[in-house]
DRENTOR-690002 format. One record per residue (C-alpha): residue in one letter; z, y, x. Coordinates in steps of 0.05 Angstrom, whole numbers, padded with zeros to 5 digits, always signed. Layout:
% residues N
AZYX/...
END
This chain:
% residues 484
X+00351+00070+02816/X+00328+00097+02880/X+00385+00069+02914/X+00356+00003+02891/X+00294+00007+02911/X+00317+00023+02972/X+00362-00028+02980/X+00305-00077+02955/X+00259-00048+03010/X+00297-00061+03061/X+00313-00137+03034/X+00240-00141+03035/X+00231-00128+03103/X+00287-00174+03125/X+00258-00232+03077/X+00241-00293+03117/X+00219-00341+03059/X+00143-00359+03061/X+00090-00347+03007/X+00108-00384+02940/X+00034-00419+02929/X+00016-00370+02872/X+00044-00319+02922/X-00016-00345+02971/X-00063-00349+02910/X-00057-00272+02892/X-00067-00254+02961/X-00135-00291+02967/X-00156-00257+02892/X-00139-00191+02924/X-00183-00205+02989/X-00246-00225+02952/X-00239-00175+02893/X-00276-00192+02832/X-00260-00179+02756/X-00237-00244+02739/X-00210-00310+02759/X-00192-00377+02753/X-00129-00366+02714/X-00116-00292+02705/X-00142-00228+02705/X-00154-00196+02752/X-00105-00124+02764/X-00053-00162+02812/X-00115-00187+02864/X-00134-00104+02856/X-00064-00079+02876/X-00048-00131+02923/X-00117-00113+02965/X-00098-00036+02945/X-00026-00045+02974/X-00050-00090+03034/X-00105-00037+03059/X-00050+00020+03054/X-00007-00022+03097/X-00052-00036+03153/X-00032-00114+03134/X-00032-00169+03102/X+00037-00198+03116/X+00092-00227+03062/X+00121-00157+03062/X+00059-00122+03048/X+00037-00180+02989/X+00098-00162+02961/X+00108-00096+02958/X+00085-00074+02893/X+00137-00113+02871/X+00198-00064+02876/X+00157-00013+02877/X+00125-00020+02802/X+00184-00049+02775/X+00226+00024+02785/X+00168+00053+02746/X+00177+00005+02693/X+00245+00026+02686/X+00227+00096+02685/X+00181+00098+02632/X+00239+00052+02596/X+00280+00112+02603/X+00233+00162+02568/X+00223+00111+02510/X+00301+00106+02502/X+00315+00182+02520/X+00259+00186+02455/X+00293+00137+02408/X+00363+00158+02421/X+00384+00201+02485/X+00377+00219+02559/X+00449+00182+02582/X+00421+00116+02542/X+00360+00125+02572/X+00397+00130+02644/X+00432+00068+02629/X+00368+00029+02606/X+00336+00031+02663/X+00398+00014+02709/X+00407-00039+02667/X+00331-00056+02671/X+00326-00052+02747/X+00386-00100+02760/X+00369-00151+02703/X+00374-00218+02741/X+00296-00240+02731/X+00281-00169+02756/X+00324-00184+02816/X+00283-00237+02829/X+00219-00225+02810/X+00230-00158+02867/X+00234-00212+02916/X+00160-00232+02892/X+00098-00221+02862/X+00069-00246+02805/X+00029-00223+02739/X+00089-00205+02717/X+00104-00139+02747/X+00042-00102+02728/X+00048-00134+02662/X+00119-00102+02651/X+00106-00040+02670/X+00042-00025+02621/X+00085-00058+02561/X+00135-00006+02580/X+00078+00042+02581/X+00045+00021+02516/X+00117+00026+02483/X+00123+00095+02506/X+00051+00114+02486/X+00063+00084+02423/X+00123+00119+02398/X+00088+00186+02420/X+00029+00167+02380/X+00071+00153+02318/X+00106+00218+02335/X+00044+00252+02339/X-00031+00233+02319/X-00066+00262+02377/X-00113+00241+02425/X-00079+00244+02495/X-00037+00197+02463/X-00087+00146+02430/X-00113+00147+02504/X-00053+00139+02544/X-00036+00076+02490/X-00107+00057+02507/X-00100+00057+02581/X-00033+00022+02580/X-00057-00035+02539/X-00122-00044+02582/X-00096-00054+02639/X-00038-00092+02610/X-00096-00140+02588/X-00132-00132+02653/X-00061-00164+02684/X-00040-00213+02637/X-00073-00235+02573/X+00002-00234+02544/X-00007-00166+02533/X-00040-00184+02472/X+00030-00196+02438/X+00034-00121+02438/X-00017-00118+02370/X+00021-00176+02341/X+00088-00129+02341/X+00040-00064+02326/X+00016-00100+02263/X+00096-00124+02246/X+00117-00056+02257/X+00067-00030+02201/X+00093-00072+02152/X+00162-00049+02157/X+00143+00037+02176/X+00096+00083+02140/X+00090+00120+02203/X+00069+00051+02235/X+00018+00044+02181/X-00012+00116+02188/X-00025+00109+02257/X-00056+00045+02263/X-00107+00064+02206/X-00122+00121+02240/X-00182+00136+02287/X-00135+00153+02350/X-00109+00084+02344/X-00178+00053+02335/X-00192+00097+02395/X-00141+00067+02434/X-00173-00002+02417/X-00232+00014+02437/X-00203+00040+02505/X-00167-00023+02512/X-00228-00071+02500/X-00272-00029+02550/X-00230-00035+02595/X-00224-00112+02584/X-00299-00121+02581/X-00312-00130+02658/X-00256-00188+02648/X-00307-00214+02582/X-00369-00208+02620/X-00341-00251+02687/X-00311-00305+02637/X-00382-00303+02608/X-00412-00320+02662/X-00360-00363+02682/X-00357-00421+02618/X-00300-00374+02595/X-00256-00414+02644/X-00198-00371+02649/X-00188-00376+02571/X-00192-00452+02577/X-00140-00455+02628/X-00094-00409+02583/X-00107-00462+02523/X-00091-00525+02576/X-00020-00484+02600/X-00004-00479+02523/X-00016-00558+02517/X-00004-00572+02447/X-00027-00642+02429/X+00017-00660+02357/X+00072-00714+02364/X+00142-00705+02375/X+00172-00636+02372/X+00207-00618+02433/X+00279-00593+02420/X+00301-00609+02487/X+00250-00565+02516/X+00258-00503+02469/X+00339-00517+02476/X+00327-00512+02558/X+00277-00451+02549/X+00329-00423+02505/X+00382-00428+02560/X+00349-00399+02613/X+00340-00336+02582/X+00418-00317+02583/X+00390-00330+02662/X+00331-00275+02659/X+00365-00224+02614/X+00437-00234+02631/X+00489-00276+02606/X+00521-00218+02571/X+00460-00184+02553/X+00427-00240+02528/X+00499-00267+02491/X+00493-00195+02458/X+00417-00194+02438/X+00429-00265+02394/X+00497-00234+02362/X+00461-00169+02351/X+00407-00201+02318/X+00456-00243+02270/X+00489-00171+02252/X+00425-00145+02241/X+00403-00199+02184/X+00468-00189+02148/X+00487-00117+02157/X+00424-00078+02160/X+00392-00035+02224/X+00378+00036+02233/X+00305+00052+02242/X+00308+00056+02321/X+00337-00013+02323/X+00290-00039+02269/X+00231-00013+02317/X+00260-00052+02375/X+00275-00117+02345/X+00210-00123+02326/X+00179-00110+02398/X+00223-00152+02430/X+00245-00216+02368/X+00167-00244+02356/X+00147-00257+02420/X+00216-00288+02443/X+00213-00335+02371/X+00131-00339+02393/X+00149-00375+02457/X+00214-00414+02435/X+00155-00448+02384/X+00110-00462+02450/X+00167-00501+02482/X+00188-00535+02418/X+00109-00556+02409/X+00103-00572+02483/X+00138-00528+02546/X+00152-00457+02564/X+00168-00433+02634/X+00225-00380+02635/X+00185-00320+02641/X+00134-00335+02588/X+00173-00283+02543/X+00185-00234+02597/X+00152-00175+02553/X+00213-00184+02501/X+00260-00150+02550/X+00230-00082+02549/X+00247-00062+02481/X+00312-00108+02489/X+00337-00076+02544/X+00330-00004+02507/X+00366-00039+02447/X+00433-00067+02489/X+00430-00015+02526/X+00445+00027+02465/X+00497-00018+02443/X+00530-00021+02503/X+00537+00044+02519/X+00549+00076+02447/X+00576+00018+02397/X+00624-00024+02434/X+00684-00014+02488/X+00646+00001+02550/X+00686-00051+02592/X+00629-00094+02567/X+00573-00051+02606/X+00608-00047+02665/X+00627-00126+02663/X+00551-00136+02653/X+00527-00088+02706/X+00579-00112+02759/X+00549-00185+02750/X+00482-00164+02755/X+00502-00122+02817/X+00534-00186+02856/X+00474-00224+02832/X+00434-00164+02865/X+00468-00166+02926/X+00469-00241+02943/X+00399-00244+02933/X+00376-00184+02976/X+00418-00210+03034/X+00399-00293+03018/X+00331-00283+03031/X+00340-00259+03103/X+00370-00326+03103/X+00326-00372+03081/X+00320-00424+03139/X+00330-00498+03122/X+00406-00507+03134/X+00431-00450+03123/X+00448-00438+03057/X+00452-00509+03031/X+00480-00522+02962/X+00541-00565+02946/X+00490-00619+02923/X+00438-00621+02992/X+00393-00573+02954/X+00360-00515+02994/X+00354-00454+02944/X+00294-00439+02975/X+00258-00503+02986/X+00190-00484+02942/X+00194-00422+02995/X+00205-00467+03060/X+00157-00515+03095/X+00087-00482+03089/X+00093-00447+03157/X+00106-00510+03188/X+00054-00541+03156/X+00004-00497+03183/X+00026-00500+03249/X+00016-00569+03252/X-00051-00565+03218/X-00065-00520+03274/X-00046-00569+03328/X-00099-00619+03301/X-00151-00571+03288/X-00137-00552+03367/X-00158-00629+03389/X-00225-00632+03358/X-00283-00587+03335/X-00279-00581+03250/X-00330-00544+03214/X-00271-00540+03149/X-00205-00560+03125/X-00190-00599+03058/X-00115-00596+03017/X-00111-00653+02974/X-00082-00609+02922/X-00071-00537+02897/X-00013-00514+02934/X-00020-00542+02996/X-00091-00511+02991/X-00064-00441+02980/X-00015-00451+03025/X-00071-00462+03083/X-00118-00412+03058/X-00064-00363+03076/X-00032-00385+03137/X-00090-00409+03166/X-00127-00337+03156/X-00148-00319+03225/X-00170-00384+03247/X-00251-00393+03236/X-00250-00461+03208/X-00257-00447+03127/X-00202-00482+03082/X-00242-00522+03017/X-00234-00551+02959/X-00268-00624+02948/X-00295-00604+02874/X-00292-00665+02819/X-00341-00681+02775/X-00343-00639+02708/X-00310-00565+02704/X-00266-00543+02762/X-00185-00553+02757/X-00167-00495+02795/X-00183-00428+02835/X-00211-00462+02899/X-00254-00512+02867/X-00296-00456+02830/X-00290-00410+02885/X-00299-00451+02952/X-00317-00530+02936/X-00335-00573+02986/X-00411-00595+02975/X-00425-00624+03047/X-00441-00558+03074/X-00435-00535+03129/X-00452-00599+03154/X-00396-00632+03210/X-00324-00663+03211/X-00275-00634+03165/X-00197-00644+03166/X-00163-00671+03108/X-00093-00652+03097/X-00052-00692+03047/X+00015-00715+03027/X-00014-00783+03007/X-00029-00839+03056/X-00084-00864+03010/X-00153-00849+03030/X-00187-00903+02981/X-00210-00842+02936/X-00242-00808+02987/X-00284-00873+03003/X-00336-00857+02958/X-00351-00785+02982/X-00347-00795+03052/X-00380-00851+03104/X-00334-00834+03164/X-00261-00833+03159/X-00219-00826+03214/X-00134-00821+03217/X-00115-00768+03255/X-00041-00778+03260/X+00021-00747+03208/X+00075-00709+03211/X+00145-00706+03185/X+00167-00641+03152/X+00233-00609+03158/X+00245-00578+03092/X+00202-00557+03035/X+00155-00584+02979/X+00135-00652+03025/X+00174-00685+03071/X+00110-00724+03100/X+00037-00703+03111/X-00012-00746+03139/X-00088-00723+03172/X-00159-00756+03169/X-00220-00730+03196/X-00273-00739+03138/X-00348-00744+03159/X-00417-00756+03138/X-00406-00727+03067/X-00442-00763+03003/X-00457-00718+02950/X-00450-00766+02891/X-00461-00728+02838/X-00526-00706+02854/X-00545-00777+02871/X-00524-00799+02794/X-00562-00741+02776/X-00622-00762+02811/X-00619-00839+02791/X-00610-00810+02720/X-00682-00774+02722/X-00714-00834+02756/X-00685-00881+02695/X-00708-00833+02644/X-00780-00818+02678/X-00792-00890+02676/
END
């Protein structure tokens, strides 16, 4: 494993692909630290700032650092929950397996919610077999502290009760420790440290568990095969082809031939939340990694299979496609230029990584010919995108907010209200100003430019003046009607 991390250090440093626009987003949560926001929690803003400040910087290597680095301590606390279900060598081979999964592989390449949320559902799992082990308070704390800041990361971490309460139904030793007082104990731990999370959604219209209930989109109708078929598939692409082929037949053998207890245990933190997600698609969609948690305890129960129940060609098959998928990736990203790793089809592999750097430069250029007291992006990413690439300049990037609750980070965090007063410089990938008509008296074109690669292949440039705030207007015609 260290060998991996080295290697994935050094791909790191080599990687030329630009900030993904969540990438940009979790960069800006970790510079203004607070204990919530707009759509998650808030422990990834904490450790990017954390891993930033060590650094000295806050380049793309430095963003992404904790990325490597937390996923190897995943798979070592994966090893000491295998090494306690079965043995030491399975444990050695869960967490090889674990480190070169493919959606680990790429997620090291990254950062998202994910990787802190992986590693305290490996730690919770750990905790929680010591707890069952053994009712005693280190370990009602440690189970508390895992699933705290598991919640503090990702609110997904909340599928960890849902196989706790599963698991009692099926274990006395399950049952005993979740009615005792070191489990409540742990609950408690967990919700304290949640409550600075409760107390900034309080204050905020709960807006970060409105955006979780928009994301899960159910709205009746049609069921959505073809989207629970597609999430289905592309989880033989997160776990494995072989891993994943093995997980489905395992579970079939399972059903009809019984488990042993350690197998039982794992099914059941790994099967709900993977059958919990396939219903999300089927209802309405489910991106790939929305059951990432499942392949914790999954890993631990292949891992066992492949190593100690079938011919071990099948491990080594596994691992050796994992370890070219390993390999191409850590050297592709060092070349991720437009042009140079073209598909078959035309496609760049790395177009939602290319462009934004160009972009910015030629936002630059513009903001060079005239004095601007902000800069607008017409949407999300491309405001992201500018918040971060355009960090040392002074002019402040904004979001124009719409009427009723915001739609995103920088529209409750940085809206444009007509202050500070002056010219700001509108950066879009439309070349229709008509609905900025109504907000602003002055609009001026400022020229476009055509993009090489990446998300647009066109952005265009207004300067936007003499701003009309229209919704305190209504507001105010609204108290004059009434009063009279």
């Amino acid at each position: 494993m260290s060998a991996v991390l080295l290697v994935r250090l050094v791909s790191l440093h080599y990687n030329t692909t630009a900030l993904f626009f969540d990438e940009a987003q979790y960069w800006l949560w970790g510079s203004e630290p607070d204990f919530g926001y707009f759509s998650k929690p808030p422990v990834l803003g904490w450790t990017i700032a954390l891993f930033t400040a060590v650094c000295g910087s806050d380049s793309e290597f430095c963003i992404r650092l904790p990325s490597p680095i937390i996923h190897t301590g995943t798979a070592l606390l994966i090893f000491l929950s295998t090494a306690r279900l079965f043995d030491r060598r399975t444990g050695f081979w869960a967490a090889v397996t674990f480190v070169l999964l493919p959606g680990i592989t790429l997620s090291s390449t990254l950062i998202s919610t994910d990787v802190p949320l992986l590693f305290c559902w490996a730690g919770a799992l750990w905790a929680y077999l010591r707890l069952k082990e053994s009712l005693i308070w280190s370990n009602a704390i440690l189970l508390g502290l895992f699933i705290g800041i598991g919640l503090m990361s990702k609110y997904a971490m909340a599928y960890f009760f849902l196989c706790v309460i599963i698991d009692a139904l099926f274990d006395r030793s399950a049952r005993n420790a979740i009615l005792s007082l070191k489990f409540l104990g742990s609950v408690l731990i967990a919700l304290l440290i949640l409550s600075p999370n409760i107390w900034w959604n309080s204050r905020h219209q709960f807006i970060t568990a409105s955006h979780t209930g928009d994301n899960i989109g159910w709205q009746g109708g049609l069921l959505h095969f073809d989207k629970a078929a597609e999430f289905i598939g592309s989880q033989f692409g997160v776990f494995g082809p072989i891993l994943f082929a093995f997980f489905l037949i395992a579970l079939i053998r399972f059903a009809r031939e019984g488990w042993s207890p350690q197998q039982k245990f794992l099914v059941i933190f790994s099967l709900p939340v993977l059958a919990l997600i396939t219903f999300q698609a089927l209802m309405s969609k489910a991106y790939a990694n929305w059951a990432a948690v499942t392949y914790i305890a999954a890993t631990i129960l292949i891992a066992d299979i492949l190593v100690n129940r079938v011919p071990a060609i099948w491990n080594w098959i596994s691992l050796s496609i994992h370890a070219l998928i390993f390999a191409g990736l850590s050297i592709a990203v060092a070349f991720s230029a437009p042009g140079i790793l073209t598909l078959p089809d035309g496609r760049e592999p790395f177009e939602r990584l290319q462009g934004w750097r160009e972009i910015s430069v030629a936002t630059g250029k513009i903001l060079d010919q005239s004095k601007y007291v902000g800069i607008l992006g017409d949407h999300r990413h491309l405001t992201a995108e500018l918040v971060y690439y355009l960090r040392h300049r002074s002019e402040k990037v904004f979001a124009l907010k719409p009427s009723g609750a915001p739609h995103d980070h920088y529209q409750l965090t940085r809206p444009f209200l007509g202050l500070p007063k002056g010219p700001v410089l509108l950066v879009t990938s439309q070349n229709n100003i008509e609905i900025y008509k109504s907000q602003f008296k002055t609009i001026l074109a400022k020229g476009s430019v055509d993009l090489s690669s990446g998300k647009f292949s066109r952005l265009w440039f207004f300067q936007l003046d003499d701003y009309v705030d229209n919704l305190n207007e209504q507001a105010t015609l609204s108290r004059t009607v009434n009063d009279n």
